[in-house]
C-alpha distance (Angstrom), angle and dihedral (degrees) to the residues before:
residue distance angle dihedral
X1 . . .
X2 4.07 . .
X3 3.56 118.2 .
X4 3.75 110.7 -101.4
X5 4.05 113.5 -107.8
X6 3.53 142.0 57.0
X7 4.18 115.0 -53.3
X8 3.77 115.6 -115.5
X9 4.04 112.7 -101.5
X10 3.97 86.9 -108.5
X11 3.38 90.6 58.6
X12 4.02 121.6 85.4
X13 3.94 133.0 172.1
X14 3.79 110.6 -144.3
X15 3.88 117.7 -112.5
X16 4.15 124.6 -112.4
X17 3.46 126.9 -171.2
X18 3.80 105.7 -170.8
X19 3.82 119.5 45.7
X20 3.71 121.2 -100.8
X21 3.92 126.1 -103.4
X22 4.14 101.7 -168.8
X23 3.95 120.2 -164.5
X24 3.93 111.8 -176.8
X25 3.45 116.3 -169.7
X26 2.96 116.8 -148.8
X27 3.81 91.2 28.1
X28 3.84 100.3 163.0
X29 3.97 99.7 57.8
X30 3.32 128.0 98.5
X31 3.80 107.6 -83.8
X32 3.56 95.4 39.1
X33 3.46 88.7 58.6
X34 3.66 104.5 36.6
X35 4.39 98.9 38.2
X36 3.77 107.0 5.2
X37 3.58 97.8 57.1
X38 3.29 115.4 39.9
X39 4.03 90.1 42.1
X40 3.76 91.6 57.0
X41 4.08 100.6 41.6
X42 3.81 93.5 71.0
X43 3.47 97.3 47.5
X44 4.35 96.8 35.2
X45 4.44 80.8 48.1
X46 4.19 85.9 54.2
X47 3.59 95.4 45.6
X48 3.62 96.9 43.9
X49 3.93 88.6 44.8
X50 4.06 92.4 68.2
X51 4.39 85.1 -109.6
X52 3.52 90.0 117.6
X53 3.96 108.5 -1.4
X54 3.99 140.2 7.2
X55 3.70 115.1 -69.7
X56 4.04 119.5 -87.7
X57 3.98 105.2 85.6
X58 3.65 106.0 149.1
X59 4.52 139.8 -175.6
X60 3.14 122.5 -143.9
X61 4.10 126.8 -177.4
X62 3.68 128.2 -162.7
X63 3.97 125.3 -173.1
X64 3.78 135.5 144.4
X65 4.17 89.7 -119.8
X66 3.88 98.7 106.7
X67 3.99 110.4 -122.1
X68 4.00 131.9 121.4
X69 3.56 122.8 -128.2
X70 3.52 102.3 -91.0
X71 3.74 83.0 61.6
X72 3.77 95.3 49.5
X73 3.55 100.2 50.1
X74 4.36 91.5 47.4
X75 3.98 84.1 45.2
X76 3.70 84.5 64.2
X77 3.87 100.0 64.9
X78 3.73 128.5 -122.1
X79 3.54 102.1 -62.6
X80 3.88 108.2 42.2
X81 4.02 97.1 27.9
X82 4.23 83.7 58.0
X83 3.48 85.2 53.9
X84 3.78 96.2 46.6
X85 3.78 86.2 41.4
X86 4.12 89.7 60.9
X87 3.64 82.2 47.4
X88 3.65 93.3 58.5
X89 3.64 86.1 -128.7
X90 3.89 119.6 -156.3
X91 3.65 134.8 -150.6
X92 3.87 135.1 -156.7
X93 3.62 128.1 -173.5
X94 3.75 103.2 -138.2
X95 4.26 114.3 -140.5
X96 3.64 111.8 -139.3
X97 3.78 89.2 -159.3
X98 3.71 92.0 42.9
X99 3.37 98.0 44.9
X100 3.96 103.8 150.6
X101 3.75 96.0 43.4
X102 3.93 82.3 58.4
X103 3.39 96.0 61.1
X104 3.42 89.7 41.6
X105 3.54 96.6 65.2
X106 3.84 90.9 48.2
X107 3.57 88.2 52.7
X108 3.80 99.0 56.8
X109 4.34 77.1 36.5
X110 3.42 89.6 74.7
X111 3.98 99.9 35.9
X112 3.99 82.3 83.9
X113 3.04 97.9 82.1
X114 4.15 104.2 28.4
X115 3.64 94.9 164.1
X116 3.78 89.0 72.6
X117 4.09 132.3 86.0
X118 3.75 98.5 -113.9
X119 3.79 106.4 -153.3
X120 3.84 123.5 -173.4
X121 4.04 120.9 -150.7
X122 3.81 106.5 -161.9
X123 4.05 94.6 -149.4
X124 3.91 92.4 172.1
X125 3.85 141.7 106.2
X126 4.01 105.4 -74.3
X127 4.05 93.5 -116.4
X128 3.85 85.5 70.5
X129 4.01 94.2 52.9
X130 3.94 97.9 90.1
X131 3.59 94.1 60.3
X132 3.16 104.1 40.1
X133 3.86 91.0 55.7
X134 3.84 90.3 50.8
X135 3.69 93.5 46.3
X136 4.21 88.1 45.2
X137 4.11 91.2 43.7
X138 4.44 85.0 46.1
X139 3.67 95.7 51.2
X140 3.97 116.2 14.6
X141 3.80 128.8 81.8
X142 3.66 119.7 -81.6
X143 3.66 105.4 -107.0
X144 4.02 89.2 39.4
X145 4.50 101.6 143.4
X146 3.75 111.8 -140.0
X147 3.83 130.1 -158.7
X148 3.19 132.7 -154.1
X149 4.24 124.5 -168.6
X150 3.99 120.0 -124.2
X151 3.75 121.4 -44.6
X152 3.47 114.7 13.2
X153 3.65 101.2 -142.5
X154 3.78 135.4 13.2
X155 3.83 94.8 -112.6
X156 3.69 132.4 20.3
X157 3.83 98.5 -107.3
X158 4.33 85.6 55.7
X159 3.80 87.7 46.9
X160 3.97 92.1 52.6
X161 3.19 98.2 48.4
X162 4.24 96.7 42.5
X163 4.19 90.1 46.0
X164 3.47 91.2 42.2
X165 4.38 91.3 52.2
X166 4.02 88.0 40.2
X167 4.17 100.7 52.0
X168 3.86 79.8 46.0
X169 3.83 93.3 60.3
X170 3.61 98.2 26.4
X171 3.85 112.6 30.0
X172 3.94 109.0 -155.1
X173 3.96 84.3 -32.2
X174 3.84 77.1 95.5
X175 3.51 120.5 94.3
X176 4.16 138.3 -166.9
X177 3.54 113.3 -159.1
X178 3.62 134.2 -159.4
X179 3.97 104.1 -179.2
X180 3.91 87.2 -144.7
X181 3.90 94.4 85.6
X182 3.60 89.1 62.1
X183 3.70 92.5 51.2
X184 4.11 109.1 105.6
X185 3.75 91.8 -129.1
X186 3.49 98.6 53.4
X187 4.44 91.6 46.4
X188 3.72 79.4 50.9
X189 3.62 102.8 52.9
X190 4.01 87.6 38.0
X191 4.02 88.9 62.5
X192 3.90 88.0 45.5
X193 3.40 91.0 56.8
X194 3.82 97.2 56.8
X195 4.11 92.3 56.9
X196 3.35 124.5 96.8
X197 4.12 92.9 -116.1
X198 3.53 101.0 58.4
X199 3.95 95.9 46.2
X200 3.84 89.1 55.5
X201 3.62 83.5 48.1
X202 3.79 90.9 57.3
X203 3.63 95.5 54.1
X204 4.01 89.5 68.8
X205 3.89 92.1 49.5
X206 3.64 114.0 128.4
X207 4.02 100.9 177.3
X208 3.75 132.3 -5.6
X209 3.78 122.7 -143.0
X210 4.03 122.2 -163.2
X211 3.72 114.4 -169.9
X212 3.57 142.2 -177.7
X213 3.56 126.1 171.0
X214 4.07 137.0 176.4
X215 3.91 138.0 -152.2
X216 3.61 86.5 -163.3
X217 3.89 124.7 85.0
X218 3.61 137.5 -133.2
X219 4.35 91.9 -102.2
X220 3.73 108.5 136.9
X221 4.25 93.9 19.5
X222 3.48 103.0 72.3
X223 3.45 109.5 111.6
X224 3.99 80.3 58.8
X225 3.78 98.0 48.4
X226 3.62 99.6 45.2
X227 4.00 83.2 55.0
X228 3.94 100.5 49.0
X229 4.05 103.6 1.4
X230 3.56 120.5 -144.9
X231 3.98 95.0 -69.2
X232 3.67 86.0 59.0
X233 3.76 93.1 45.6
X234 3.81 99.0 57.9
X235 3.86 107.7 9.0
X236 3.08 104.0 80.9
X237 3.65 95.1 39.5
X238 3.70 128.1 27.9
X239 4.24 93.9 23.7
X240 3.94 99.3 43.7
X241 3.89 93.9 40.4
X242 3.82 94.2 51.1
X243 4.00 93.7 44.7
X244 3.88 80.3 43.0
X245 3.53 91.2 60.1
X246 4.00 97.1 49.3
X247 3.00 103.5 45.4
X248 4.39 100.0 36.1
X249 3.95 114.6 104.9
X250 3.55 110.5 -91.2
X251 3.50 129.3 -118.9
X252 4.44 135.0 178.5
X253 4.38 82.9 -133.1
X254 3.68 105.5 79.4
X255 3.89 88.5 -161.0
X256 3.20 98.8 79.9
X257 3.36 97.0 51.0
X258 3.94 101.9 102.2
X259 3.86 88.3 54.0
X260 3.86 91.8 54.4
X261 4.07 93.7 45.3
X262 4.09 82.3 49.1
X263 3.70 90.6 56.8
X264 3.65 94.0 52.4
X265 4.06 88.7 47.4
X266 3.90 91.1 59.9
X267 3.94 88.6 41.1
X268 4.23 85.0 74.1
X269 3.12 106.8 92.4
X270 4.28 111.3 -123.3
X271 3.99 95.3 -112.0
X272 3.76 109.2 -141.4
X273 4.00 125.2 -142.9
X274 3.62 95.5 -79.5
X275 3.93 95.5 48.2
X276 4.09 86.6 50.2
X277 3.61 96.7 51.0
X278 3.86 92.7 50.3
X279 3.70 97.0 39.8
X280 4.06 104.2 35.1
X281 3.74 141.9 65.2
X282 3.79 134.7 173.0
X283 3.51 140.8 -178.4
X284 3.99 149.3 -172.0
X285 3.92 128.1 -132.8
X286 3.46 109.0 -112.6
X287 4.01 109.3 -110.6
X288 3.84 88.4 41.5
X289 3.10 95.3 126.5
X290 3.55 107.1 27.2
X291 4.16 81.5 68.9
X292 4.11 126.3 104.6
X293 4.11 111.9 -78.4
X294 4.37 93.4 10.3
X295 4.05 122.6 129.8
X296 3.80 103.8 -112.2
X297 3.74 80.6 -131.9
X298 4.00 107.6 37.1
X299 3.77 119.5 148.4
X300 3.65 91.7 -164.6
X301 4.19 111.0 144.6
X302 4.08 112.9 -124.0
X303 3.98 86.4 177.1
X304 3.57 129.9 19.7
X305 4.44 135.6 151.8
X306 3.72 126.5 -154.0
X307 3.66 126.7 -175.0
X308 3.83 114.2 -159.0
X309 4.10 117.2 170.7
X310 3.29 123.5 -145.5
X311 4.40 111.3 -125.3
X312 3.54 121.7 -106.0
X313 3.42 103.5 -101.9
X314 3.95 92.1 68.3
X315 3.23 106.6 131.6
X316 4.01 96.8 -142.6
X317 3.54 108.1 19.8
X318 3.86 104.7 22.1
X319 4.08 114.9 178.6
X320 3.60 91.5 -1.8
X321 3.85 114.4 137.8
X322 3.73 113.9 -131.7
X323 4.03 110.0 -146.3
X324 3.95 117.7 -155.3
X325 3.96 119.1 -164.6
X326 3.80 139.2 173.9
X327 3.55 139.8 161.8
X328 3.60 146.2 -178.6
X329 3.80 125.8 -148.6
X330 3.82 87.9 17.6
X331 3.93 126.4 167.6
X332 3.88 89.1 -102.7
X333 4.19 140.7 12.6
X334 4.12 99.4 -105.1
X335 3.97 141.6 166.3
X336 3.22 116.3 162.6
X337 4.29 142.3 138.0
X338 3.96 115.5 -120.2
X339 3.72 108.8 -157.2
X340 4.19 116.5 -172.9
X341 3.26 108.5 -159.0
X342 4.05 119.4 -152.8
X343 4.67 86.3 -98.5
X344 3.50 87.3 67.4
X345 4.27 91.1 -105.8
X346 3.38 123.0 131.6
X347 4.41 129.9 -131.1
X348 3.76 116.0 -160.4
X349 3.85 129.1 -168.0
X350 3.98 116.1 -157.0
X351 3.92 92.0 -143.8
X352 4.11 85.7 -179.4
X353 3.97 91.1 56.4
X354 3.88 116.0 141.4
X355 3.64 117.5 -137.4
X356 3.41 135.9 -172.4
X357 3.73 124.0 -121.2
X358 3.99 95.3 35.2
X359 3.76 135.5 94.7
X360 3.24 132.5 -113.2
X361 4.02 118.9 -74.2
X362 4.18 89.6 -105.8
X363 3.53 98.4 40.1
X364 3.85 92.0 56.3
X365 3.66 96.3 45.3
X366 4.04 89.9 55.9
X367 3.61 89.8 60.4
X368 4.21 95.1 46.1
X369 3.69 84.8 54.6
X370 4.08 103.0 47.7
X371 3.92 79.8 40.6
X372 4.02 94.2 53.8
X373 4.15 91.0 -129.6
X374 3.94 96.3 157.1
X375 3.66 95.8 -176.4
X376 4.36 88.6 77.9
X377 3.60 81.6 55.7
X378 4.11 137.7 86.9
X379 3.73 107.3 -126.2
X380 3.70 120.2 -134.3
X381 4.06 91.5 -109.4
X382 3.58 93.1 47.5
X383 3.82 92.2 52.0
X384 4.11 94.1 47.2
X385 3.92 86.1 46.6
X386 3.92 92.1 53.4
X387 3.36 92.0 42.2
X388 4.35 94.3 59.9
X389 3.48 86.5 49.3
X390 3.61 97.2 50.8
X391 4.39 86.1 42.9
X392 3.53 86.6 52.9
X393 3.68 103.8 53.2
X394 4.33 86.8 41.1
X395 3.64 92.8 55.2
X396 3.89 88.9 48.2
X397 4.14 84.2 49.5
X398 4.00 97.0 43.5
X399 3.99 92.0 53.9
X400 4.17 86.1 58.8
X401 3.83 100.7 -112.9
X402 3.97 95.5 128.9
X403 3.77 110.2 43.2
X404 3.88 131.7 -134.5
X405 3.77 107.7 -106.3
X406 3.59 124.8 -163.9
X407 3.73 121.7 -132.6
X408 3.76 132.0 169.9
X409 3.39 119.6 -110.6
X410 4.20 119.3 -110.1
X411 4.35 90.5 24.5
X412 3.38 97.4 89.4
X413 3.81 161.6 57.2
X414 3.55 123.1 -151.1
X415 3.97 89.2 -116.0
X416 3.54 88.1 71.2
X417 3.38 87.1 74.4
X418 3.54 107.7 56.0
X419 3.85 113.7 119.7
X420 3.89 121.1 -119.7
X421 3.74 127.1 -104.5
X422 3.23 108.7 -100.7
């Protein structure tokens, strides 16, 4: 639900003007039912209330675990499956071997109610993207929006080919998320950074330090992790879009926004093997693999740092190094931005901040995409840009130059890890 209270004057909620039908695939997993959820309820109950928009806002979930609705809204609990039940809130049982004729029955799903923007979150592993876009471009209406969560693909020559196939079925009606730009902290620090005092600020910054850290573990993700680790799970997302978006060239139209965070992407320089080995290390909890669903013998990361600085000629941060961290079973839950400046002090943004007023991160993110605001969104050359960075610093890892270190969970922050200058 929104925090209770009055938003802050730098914070806005996009504007709709036809209520909302949303299909999640793969609406019984994890993040569907733990973010997705209960971030769009409150704001899918308001529209379809008549507070912001005529009645007819509408959730539907799609997985391959066999239930029927009534079962899917009880499996909720009391307080989100009443608030899928005022939804009306559907359920279909996708068929893996019948794959088409599930989407097909989504599709004419959704015709019900063909006065609404019909808007399909993808919430699944990335091998299943393809066909579900060709099943949603066969059998859904024409100007249906489709998201898709972090990076598209596990490698840059997957996430070619897959963006490639989706902005040929969907135009710009296809959208990649990172659920970061919907986070209060981050809309705050992105309106900083367009005043006057924080880009003199910037000129005296001396290194730059984006950070996000987690009590919890991997349990219940492996089959994920050991595919993509955690470098590959928030790398090329939530760290390079929020140093993208401090250290981009400003401008007063927020459209253009994705094509200056883009620039700064290719401004990084691709670190090759030798560069990774002397400025990365990563690690694994000890017990990873000794947990439910893990290979014995995974090498997948559940900490890591990597300093890459930007080259001289940069015309807003030149020479400054640019430290990544993340962790998993850390001492504390943090995301924040470090900022040296050139007297030695340090400026820190809490990018995980909770403020009241505002909805939650999901919720918010629904309404940019039904209202077509591109800037909450990751544009298709800023994904395939994060994405060679993040190949290049895996290849260096896969061909043993950076070792596996064990850690014990709840002893440590990800800074800890950070490798010295050398």
């Amino acid at each position: 639900m929104s925090h209770i209270g009055h938003a802050p004057l730098w914070y806005t909620r996009p504007t709709v003007d036809r209520p909302i039908t949303l299909v999640t695939i793969g609406g019984d997993g994890d993040n569907a039912r733990r973010n997705i959820g209960p971030g769009v309820r409150p704001v899918l109950a308001g529209l379809r209330s008549g507070r912001a928009m005529s009645p007819g806002s509408w959730e539907i979930a799609a997985d391959v675990k066999p239930m029927n609705s009534k079962q899917y809204v009880e499996s909720l609990g009391d307080e989100q499956g009443g608030a899928a039940s005022r939804l009306n809130a559907q359920y279909v049982t996708l068929d893996p071997n019948a794959l088409d004729g599930s989407y097909q029955e989504l599709g004419s799903l959704c015709t019900r109610r063909d006065e609404n923007q019909i808007v399909v979150w993808l919430s699944t592993a990335p091998e299943h993207y393809w066909d579900a876009l060709s099943g949603i471009h066969a059998h859904f209406p024409d100007d249906t929006i489709v998201i898709i969560e972090k990076p598209p693909a596990k490698d840059l020559t997957r996430a070619r080919r897959l963006v490639s196939h989706a902005r040929r079925l969907f135009g710009n009606r296809f959208l990649l998320l990172d659920h970061y730009w919907g986070k209060p902290g981050v809309i705050e620090l992105m309106v900083k950074l367009s005043g006057p005092f924080f880009g003199a600020t910037l000129q005296s910054v001396t290194e730059m330090h984006v950070i996000t850290d987690e009590k919890r573990l991997v349990t219940g993700r492996h089959r994920y992790f050991d595919g993509v680790g955690l470098f590959g799970d928030v790398f090329p997302s939530h760290l390079l879009n929020v140093a993208s978006a401090i250290a981009c060239e400003r401008s007063d139209d927020a459209t253009e926004l994705p094509a200056a965070r883009a620039l700064f992407l290719k401004s990084l320089p691709v670190p090759t093997l030798e560069e990774v080995a002397r400025n990365s290390r990563r690690g694994q909890y000890e017990g990873f693999r000794q947990e439910e669903g893990a290979d014995p013998r995974s090498e997948a990361d559940t900490v890591f740092a990597l300093r890459l600085t930007l080259p001289s000629d940069h015309p807003r941060l030149p020479d400054v190094p640019c430290i990544f961290s993340a962790g998993k079973g850390m001492q504390e839950n943090r995301g924040v931005v470090r900022l040296r400046l050139a007297d030695g002090q340090w400026v820190e943004h809490d990018l995980q901040k909770r403020v009241r007023g505002t909805l939650r991160t999901h919720g918010l993110l629904l309404l940019a995409a039904a209202a077509h605001r591109m800037e909450y969104f990751v544009s298709p050359d800023e994904a395939l840009r994060a994405m060679e960075l993040n190949d290049a610093v895996q290849h260096a890892w896969r061909s043993g130059c950076v070792p596996l270190e064990p850690y014990v969970p709840g002893r440590m922050i990800s800074s800890d890890f950070v490798p010295r200058r050398v």
